[in-house]
Backbone bond lengths (Angstrom), bond angles and torsions (degrees), N, CA, C in turn:
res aa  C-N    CA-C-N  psi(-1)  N-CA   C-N-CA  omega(-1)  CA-C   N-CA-C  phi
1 X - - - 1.461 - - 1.530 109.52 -
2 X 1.237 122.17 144.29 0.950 111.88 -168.43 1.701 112.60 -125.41
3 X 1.236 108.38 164.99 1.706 111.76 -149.97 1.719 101.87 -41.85
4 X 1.423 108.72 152.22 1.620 97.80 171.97 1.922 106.74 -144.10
5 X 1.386 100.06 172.61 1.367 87.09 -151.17 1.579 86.37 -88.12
6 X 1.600 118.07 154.20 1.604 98.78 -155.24 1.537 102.71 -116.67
7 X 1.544 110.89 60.15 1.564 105.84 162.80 1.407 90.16 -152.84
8 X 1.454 143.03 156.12 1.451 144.09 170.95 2.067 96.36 -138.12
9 X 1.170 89.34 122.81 2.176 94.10 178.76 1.771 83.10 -110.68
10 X 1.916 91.48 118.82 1.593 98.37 175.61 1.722 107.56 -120.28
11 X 1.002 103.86 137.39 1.768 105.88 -169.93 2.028 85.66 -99.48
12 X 1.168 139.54 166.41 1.453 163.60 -145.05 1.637 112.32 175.35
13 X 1.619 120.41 88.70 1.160 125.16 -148.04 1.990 77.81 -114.86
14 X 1.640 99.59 107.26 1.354 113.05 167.35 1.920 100.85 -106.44
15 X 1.808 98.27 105.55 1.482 92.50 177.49 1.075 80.59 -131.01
16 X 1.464 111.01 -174.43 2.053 149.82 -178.02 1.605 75.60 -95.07
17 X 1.474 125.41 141.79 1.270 121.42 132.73 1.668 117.77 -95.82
18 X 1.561 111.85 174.71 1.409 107.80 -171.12 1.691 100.59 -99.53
19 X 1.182 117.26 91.88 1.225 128.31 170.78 1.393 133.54 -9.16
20 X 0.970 147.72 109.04 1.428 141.91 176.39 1.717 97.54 79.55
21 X 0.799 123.21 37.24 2.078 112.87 -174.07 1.556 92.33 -155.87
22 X 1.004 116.77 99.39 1.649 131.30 172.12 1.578 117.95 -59.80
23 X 1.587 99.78 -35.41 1.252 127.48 -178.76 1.285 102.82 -73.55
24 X 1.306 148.21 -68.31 1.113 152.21 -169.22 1.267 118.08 -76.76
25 X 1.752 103.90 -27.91 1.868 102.52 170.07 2.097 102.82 -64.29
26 X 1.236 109.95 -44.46 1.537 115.55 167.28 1.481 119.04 -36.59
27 X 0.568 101.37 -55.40 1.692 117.29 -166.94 1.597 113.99 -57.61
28 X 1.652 96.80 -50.13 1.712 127.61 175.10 1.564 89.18 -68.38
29 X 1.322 135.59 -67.17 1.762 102.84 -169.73 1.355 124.22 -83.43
30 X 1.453 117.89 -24.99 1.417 101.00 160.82 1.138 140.07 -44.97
31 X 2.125 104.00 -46.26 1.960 109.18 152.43 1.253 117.37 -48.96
32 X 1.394 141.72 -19.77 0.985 143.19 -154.38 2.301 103.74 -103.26
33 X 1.381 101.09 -37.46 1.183 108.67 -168.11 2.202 90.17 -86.06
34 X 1.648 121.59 -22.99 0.988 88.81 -175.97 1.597 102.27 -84.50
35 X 1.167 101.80 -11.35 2.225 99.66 -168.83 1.667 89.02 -66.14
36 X 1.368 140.62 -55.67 1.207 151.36 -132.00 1.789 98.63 -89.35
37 X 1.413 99.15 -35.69 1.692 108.88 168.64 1.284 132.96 -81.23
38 X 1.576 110.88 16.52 1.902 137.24 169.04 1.447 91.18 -65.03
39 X 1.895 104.98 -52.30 1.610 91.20 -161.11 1.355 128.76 -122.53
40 X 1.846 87.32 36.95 1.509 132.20 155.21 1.838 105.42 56.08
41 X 0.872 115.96 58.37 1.114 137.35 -149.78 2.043 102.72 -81.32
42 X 1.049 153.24 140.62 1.348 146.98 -174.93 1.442 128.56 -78.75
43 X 1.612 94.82 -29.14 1.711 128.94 174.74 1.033 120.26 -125.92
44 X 1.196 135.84 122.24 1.804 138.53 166.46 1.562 109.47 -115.87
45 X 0.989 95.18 115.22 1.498 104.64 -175.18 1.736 108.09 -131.25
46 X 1.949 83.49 136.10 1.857 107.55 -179.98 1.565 111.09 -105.54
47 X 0.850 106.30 161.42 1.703 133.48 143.36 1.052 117.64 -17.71
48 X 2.057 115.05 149.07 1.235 94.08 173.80 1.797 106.20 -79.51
49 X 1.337 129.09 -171.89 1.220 131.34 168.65 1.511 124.59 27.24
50 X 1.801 99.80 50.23 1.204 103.90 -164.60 1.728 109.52 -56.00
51 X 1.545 95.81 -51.12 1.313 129.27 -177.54 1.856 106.17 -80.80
52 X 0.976 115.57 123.29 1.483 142.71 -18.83 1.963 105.61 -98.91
53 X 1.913 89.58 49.92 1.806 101.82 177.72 1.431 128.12 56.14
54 X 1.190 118.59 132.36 1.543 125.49 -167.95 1.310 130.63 -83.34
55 X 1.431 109.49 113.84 1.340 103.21 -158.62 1.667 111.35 -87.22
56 X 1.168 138.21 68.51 0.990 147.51 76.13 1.998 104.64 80.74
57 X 1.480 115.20 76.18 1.388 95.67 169.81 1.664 98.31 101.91
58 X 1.397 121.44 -31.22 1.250 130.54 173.02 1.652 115.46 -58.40
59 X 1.491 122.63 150.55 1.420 118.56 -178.35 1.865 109.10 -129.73
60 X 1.302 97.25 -8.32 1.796 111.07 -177.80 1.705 103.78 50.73
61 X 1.037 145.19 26.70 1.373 157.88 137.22 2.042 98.22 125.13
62 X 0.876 133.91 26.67 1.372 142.96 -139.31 1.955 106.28 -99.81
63 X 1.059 117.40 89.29 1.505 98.54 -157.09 1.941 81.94 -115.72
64 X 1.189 131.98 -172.96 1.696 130.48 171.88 1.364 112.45 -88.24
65 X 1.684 100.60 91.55 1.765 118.26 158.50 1.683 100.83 117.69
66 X 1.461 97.32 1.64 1.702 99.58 -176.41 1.700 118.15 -143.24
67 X 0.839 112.80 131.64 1.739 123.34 171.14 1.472 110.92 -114.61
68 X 1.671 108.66 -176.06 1.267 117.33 -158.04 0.957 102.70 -171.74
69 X 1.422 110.80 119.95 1.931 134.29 -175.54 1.893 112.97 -42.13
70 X 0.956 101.63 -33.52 1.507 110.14 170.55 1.727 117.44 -59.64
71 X 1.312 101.59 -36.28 1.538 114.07 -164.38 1.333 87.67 -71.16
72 X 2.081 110.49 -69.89 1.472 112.19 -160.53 1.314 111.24 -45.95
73 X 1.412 117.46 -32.00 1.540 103.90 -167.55 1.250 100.71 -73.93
74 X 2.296 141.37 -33.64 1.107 95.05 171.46 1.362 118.97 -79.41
75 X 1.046 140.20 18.05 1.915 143.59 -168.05 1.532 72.78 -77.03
76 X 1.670 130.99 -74.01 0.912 132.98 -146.18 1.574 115.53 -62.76
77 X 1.066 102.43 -22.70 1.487 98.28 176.29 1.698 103.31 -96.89
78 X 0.884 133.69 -19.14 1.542 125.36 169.01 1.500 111.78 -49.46
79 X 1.836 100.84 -57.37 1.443 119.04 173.15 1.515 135.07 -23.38
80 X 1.834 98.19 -45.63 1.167 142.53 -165.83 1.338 96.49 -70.01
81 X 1.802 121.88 -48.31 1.395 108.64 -148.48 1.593 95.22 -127.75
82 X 1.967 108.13 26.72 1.373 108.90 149.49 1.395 115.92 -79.00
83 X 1.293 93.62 173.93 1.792 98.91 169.60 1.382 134.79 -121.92
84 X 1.086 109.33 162.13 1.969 111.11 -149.27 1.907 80.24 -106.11
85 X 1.155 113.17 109.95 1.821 119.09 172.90 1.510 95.50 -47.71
86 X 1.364 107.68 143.47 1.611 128.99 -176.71 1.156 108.91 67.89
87 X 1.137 154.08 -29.60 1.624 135.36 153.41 1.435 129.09 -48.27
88 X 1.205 115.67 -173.58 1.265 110.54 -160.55 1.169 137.85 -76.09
89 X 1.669 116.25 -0.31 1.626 91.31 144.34 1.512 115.47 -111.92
90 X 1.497 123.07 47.99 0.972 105.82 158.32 1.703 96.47 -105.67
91 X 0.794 111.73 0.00 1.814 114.04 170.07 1.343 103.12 -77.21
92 X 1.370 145.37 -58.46 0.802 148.85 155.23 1.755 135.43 -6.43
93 X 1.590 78.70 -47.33 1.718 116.33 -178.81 1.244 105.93 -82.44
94 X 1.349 106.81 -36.12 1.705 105.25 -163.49 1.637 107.59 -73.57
95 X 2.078 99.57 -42.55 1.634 116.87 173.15 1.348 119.56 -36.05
96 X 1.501 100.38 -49.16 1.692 115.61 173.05 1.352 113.06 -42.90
97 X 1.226 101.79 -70.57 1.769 114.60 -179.88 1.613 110.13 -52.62
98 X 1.054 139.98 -68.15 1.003 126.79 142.76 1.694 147.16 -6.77
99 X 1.085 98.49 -41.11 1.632 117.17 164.21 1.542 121.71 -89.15
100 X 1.352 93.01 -30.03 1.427 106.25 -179.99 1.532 106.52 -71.34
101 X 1.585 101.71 -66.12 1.326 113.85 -177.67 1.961 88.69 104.53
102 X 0.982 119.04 11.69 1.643 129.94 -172.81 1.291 92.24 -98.63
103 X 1.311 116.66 158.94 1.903 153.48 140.41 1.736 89.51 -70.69
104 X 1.649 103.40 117.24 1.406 99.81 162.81 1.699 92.80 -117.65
105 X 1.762 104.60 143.41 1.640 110.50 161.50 1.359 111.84 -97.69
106 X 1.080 110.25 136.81 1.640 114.61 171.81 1.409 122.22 -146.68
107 X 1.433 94.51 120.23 1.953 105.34 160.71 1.288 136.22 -75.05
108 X 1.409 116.84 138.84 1.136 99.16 -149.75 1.687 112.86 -156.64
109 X 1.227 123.77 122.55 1.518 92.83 -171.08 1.638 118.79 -83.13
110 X 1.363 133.34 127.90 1.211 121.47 -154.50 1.525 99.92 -116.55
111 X 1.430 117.39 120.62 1.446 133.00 143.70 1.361 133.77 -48.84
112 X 1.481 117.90 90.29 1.883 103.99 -175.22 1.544 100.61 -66.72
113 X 1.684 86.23 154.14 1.562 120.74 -149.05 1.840 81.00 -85.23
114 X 1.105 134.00 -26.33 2.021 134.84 -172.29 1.552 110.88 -107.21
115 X 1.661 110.58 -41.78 1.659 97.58 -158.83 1.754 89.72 -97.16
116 X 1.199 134.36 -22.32 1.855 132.19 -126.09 0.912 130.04 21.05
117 X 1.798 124.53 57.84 1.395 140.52 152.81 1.424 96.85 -88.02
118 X 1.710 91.70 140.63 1.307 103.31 -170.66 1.641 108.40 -106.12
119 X 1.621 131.38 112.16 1.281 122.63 169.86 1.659 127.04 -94.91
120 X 1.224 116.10 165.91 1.611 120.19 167.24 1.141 104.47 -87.36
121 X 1.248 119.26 105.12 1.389 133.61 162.65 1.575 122.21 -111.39
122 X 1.415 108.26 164.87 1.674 133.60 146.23 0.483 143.03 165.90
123 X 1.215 117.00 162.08 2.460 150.71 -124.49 1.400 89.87 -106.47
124 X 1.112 112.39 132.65 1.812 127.37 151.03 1.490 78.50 -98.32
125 X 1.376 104.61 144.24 1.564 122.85 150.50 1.537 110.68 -119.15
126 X 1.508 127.01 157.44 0.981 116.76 -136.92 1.930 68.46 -146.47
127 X 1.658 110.53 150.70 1.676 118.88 -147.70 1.853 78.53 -75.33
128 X 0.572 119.43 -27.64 1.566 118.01 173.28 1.671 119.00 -44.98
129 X 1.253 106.99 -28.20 1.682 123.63 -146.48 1.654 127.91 75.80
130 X 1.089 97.03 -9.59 1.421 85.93 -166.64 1.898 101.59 -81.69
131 X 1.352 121.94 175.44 1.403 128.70 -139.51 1.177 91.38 -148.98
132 X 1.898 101.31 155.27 1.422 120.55 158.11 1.561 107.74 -139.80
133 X 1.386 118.60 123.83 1.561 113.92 178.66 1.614 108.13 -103.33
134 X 1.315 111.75 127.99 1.434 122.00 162.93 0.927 110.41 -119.40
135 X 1.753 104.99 135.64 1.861 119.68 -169.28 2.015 89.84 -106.66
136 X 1.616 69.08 173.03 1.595 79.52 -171.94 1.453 96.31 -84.88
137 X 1.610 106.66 148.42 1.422 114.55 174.45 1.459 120.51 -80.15
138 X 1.535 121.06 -49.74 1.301 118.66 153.05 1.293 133.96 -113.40
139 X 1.270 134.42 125.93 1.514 101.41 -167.55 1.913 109.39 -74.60
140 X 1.110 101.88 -173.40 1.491 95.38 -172.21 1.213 107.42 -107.10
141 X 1.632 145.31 140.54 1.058 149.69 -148.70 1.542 115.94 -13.49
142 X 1.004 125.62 -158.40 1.782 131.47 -178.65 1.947 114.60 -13.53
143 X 1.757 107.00 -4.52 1.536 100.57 -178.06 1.577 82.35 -70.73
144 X 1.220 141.33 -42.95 1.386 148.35 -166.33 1.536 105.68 -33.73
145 X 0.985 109.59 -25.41 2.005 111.67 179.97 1.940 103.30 -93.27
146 X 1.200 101.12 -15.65 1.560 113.36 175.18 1.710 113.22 -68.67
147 X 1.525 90.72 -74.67 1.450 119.78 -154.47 1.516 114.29 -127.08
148 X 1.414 109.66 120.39 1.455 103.40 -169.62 1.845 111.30 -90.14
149 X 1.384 98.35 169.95 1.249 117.51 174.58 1.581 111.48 -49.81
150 X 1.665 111.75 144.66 1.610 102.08 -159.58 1.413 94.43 -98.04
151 X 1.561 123.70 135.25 1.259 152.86 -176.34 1.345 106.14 -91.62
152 X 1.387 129.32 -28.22 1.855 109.90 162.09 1.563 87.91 -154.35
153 X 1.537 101.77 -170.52 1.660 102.61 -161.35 1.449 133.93 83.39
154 X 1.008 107.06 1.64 1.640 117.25 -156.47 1.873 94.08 -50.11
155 X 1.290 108.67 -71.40 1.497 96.99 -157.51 2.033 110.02 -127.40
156 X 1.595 105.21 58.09 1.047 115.17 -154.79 1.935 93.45 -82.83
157 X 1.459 103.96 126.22 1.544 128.33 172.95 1.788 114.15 -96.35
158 X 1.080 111.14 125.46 1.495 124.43 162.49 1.411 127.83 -85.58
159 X 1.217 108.90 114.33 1.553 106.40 -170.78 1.667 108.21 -64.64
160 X 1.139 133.93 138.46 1.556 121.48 169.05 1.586 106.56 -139.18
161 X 1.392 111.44 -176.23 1.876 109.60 168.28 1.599 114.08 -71.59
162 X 1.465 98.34 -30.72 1.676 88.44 -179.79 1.467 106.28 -110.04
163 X 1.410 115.78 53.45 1.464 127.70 162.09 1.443 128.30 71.19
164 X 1.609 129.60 135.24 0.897 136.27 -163.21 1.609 110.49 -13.64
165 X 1.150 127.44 157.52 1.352 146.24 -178.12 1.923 118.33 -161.95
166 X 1.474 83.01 125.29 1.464 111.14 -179.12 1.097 123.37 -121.47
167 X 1.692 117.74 167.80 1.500 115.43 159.33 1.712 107.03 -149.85
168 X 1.732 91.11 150.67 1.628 94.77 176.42 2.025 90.15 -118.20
169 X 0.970 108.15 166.47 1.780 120.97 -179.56 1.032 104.38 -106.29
170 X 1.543 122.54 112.30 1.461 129.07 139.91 1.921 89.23 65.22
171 X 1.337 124.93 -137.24 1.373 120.61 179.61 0.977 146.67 -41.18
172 X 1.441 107.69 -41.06 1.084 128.77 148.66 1.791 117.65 1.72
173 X 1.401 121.58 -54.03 1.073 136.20 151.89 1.431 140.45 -70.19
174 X 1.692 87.34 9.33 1.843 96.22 162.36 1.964 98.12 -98.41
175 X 0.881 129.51 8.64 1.402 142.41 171.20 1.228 117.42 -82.74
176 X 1.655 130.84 89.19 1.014 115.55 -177.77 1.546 128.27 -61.35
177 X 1.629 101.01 -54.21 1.947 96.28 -178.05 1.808 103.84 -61.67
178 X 1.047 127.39 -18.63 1.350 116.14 161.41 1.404 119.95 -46.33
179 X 1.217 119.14 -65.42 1.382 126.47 170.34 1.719 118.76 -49.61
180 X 1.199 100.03 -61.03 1.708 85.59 156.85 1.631 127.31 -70.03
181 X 0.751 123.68 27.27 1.490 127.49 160.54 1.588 112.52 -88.46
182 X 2.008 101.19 -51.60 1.321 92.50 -177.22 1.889 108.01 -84.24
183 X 1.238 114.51 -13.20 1.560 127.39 173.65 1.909 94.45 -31.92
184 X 1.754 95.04 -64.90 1.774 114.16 -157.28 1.728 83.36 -67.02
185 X 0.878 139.00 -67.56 1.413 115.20 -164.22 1.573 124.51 -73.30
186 X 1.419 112.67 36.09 1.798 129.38 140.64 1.820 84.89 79.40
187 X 1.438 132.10 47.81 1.063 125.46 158.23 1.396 121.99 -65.35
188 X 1.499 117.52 130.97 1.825 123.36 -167.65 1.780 83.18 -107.77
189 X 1.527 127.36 -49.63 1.034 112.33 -161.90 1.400 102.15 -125.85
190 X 1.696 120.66 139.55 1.376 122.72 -153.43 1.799 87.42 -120.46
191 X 1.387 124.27 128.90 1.171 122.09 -176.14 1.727 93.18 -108.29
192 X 1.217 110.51 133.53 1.463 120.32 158.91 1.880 121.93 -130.08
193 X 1.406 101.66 90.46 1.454 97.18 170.80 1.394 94.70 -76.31
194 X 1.722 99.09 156.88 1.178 84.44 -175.07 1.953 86.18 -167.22
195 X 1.513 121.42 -156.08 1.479 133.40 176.02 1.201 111.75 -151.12
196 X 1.926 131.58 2.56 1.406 114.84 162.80 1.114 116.76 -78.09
197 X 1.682 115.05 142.33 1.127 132.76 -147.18 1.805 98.45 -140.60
198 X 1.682 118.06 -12.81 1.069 121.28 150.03 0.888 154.90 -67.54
199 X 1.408 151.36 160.38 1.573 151.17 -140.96 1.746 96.69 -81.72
200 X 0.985 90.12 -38.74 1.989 100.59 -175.87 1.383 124.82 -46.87
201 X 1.334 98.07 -42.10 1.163 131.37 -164.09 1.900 103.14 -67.57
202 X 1.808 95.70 -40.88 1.618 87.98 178.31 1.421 120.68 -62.65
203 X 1.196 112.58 -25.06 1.294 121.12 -179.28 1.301 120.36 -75.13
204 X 0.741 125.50 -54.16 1.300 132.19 149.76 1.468 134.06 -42.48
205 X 1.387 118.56 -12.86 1.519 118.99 160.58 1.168 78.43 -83.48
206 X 1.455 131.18 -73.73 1.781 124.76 -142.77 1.687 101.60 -60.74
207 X 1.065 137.29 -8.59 1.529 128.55 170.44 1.589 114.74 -94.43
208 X 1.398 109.65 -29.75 1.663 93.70 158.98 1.812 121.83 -100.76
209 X 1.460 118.40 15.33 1.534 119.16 163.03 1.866 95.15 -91.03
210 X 1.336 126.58 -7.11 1.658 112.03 -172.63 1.911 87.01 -109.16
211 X 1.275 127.82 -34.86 1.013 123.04 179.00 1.717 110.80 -55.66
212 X 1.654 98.86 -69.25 1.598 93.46 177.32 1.434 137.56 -63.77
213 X 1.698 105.38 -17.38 1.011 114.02 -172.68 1.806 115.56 61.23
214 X 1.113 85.26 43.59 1.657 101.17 160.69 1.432 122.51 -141.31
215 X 1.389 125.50 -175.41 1.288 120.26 169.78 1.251 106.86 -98.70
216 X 1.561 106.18 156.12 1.440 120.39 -157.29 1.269 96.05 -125.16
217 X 1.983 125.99 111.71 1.591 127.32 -178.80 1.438 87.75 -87.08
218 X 1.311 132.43 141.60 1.526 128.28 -176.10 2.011 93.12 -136.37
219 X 1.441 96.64 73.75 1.899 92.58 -173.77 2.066 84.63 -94.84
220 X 1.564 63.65 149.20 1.889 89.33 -169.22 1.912 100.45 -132.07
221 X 0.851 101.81 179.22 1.895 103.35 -179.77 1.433 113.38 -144.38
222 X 1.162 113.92 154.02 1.787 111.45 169.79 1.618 95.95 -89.07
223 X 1.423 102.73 159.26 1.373 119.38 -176.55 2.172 88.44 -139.31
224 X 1.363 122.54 126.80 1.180 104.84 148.44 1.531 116.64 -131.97
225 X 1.101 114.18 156.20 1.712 110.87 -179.84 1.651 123.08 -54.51
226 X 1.306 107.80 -4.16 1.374 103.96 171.86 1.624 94.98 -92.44
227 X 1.320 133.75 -13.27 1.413 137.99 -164.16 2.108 98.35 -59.91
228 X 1.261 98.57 -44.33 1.137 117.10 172.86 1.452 136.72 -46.22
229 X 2.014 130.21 91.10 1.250 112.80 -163.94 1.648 120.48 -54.93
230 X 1.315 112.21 152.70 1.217 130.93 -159.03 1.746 109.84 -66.47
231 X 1.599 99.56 -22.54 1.538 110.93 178.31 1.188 119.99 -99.81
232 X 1.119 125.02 45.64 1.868 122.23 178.42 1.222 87.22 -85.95
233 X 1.605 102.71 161.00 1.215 123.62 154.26 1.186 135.07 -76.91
234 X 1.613 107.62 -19.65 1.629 129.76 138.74 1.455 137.09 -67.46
235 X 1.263 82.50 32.44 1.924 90.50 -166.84 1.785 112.11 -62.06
236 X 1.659 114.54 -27.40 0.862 138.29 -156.70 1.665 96.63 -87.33
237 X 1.386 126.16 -51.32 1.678 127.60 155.23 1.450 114.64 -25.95
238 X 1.294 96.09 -77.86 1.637 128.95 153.71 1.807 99.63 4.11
239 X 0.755 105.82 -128.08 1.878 130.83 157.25 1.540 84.13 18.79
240 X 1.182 112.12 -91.74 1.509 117.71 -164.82 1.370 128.71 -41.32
241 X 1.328 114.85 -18.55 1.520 116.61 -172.68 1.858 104.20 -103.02
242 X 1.581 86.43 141.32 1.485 83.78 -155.67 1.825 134.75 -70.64
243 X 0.766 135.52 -174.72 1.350 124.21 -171.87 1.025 139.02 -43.18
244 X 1.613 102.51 -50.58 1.882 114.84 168.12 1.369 97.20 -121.21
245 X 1.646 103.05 105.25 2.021 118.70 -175.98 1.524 110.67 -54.15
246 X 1.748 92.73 -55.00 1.762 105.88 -169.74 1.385 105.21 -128.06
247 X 1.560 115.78 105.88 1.447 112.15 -177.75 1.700 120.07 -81.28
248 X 1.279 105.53 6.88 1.917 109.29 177.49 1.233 116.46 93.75
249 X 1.479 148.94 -100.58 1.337 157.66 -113.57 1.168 122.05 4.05
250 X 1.255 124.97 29.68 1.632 126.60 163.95 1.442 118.43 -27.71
251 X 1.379 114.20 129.83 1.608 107.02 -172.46 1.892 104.78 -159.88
252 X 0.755 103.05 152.52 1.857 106.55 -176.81 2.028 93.59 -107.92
253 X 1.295 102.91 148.66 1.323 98.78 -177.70 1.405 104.15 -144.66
254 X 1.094 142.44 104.70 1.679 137.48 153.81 1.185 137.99 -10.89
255 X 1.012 126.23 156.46 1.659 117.60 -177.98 1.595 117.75 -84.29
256 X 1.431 121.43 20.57 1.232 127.78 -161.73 1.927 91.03 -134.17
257 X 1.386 110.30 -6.79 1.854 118.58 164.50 1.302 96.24 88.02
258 X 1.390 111.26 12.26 2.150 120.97 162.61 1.532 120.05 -67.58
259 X 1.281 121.24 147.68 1.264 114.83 167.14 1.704 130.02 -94.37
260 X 1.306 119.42 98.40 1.403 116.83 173.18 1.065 125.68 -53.94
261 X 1.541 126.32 -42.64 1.336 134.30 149.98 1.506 114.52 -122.97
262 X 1.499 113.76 111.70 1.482 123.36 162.66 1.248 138.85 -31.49
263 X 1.229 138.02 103.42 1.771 132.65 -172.25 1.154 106.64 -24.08
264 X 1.387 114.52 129.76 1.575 126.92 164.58 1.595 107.34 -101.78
265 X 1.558 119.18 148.24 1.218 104.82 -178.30 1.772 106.85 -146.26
266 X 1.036 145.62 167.17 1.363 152.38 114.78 1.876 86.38 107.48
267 X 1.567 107.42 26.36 1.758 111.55 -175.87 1.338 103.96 -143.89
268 X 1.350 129.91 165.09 1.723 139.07 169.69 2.039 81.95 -87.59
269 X 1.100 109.90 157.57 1.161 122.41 -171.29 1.808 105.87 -162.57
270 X 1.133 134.29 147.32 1.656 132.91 140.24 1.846 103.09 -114.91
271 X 1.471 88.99 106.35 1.611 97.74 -174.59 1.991 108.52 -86.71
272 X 1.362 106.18 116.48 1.418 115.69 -164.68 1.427 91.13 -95.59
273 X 1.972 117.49 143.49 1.210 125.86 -173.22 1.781 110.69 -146.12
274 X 1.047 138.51 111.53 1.512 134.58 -161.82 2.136 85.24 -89.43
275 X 1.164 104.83 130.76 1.724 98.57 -163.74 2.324 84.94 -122.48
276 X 1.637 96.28 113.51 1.446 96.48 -179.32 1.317 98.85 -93.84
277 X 1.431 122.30 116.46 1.223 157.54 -177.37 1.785 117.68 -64.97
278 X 1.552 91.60 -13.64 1.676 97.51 -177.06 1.838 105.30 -80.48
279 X 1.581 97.33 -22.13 1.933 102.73 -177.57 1.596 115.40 -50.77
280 X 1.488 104.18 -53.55 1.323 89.48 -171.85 1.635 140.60 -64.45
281 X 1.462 99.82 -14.26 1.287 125.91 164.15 1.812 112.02 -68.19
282 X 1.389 110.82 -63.37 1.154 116.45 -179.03 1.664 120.71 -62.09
283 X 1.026 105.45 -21.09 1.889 115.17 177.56 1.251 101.75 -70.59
284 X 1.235 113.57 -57.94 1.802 120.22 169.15 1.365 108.73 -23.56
285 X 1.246 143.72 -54.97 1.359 140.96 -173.63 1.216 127.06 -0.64
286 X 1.765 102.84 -75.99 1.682 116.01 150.84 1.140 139.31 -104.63
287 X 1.908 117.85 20.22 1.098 85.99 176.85 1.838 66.66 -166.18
288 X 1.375 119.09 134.33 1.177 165.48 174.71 1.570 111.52 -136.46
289 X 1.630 103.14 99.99 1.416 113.65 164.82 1.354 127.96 -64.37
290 X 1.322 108.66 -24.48 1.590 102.65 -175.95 1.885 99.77 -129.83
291 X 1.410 100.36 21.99 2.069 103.61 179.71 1.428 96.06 -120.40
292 X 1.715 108.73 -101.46 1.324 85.22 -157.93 1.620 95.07 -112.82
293 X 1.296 108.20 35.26 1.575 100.60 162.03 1.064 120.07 -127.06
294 X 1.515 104.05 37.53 1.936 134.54 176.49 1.928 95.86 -97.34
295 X 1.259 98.84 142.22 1.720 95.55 133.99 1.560 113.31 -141.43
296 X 1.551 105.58 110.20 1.306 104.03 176.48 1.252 137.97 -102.27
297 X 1.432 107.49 34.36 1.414 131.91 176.64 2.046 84.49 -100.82
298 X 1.329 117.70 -29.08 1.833 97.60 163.54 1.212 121.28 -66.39
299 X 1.775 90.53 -61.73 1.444 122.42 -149.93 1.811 113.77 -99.53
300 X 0.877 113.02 118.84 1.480 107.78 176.15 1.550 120.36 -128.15
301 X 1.232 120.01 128.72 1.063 117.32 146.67 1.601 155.37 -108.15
302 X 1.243 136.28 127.67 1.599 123.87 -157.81 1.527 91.72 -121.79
303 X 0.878 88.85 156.54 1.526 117.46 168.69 1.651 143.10 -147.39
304 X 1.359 104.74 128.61 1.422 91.05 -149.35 1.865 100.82 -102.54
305 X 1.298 116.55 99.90 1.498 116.82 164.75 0.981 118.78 -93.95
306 X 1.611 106.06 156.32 1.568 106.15 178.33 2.110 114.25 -104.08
């Protein structure tokens, strides 16, 4: 591992995005990245699918072997108010970073720019502007009629002072050799946008920040049923799901399965975390998952990126 700079200031931006409006989900984190950049923070980190927010409970008319013109048209308008990476709000995004002088993370639903399959992705931007997009590897049950399986990106790392930086989405981290993929490439900070909002879920960050021996950003979002425009064609889904969809627990966790900042829940929040950079080194002591508490004369793993 190699020397790292030994303090990290991480901002954890738990907002509502404005559903279906790309434009207005924009707007909400840039206000959000300048309030969060008062206390100049090194990392700003979102949600998964902040942009243009996850609709949550939705089925787009999708039943087994059959669809329905109502659905596609909202698929089609979801489509509409994803985003094509390198257009304009990832310029936008990049300006931020740039101004900031911050690493911003962002979720995001992304439109390819050739086929228009739409994936769950997200960009670290780096204070430079420049970017890394990771798509989701699987989507998680019925998102699968959403968002397809990610075709490159698989396990893209950001070099920084306080050491490589990654992200897996929401389940993504129920995947074990996933996690050791980004384990082997010396991840200090593990980004998970994500939408569990269950008790399980805490546990489960704190068992893969003691596993990897990194810190675990665990940004989550509120979702509420009024979040939802009034004109779906699913309005009738809609109705049924209950008041507050996704209550948050965003929380920063240590490499020792501690909390730096405690789950916040059922509020918009920017959860601030001072991240001591000497842990991930020092946790290593006895137990290195992929050093010397590997044996890979058993165990191997490969992986094939493109």
């Amino acid at each position: 591992m190699k020397d790292l700079t030994p303090s990290c200031l991480v901002a954890v931006v738990q907002a509502e995005p404005v559903l279906f409006d790309k434009k207005a989900c924009l707007e909400k984190a840039l206000g959000y990245i300048d309030e969060a950049a008062a206390r100049k923070p090194d990392l700003i980190v979102f949600p998964e699918l902040f942009i243009p927010g996850y609709p949550i409970g939705m089925n787009f008319g999708f039943s087994v072997g059959k669809r329905t013109q109502p659905g596609r048209e909202d698929w089609l308008r979801y489509a509409d108010a994803s985003v094509v990476a390198g257009e304009g709000e990832f310029k936008a995004l990049a300006q931020a970073a740039r101004r900031t002088g911050a690493y911003i993370s962002m979720g995001f639903s992304e439109r390819d720019a050739v086929s228009g399959t739409l994936y769950n992705s997200n960009v670290i931007f780096e204070p430079d502007g420049a970017y890394k997009v990771h798509r989701k590897l699987k989507p998680t049950g019925s998102e699968r009629v959403v968002w397809g399986d990610a075709n490159e990106g698989y396990f893209p790392v950001t070099d920084t002072p306080w050491g490589p930086m990654g992200s897996l989405i929401c389940w993504e981290s129920y995947m074990p050799l996933a996690r050791v993929a980004l384990y082997q490439k010396g991840v200090t900070i593990y980004i998970s946008p994500n939408t569990n909002d269950n008790p399980e879920w805490q546990a489960t960050v704190q068992h893969i920040a003691i596993e990897g021996k990194c810190f675990f950003i665990n940004a989550d979002m509120l979702v509420r049923r009024a979040s939802y425009p009034a004109d779906l064609n699913e309005a009738e889904t809609v109705a049924r799901l209950p008041e507050m969809v996704c209550r948050g627990g965003s929380c920063v966790v240590d490499p020792y399965g501690h909390y730096v900042a405690e789950p916040v829940w059922d509020r918009e929040a920017i959860l601030f975390a001072q991240l001591d950079m000497r842990l991930p080194a020092a946790c290593k002591m006895e137990h290195d998952a992929v050093g010397h508490y590997a044996r890979p004369d058993v165990l191997e793993l490969t992986v094939h990126e493109k």
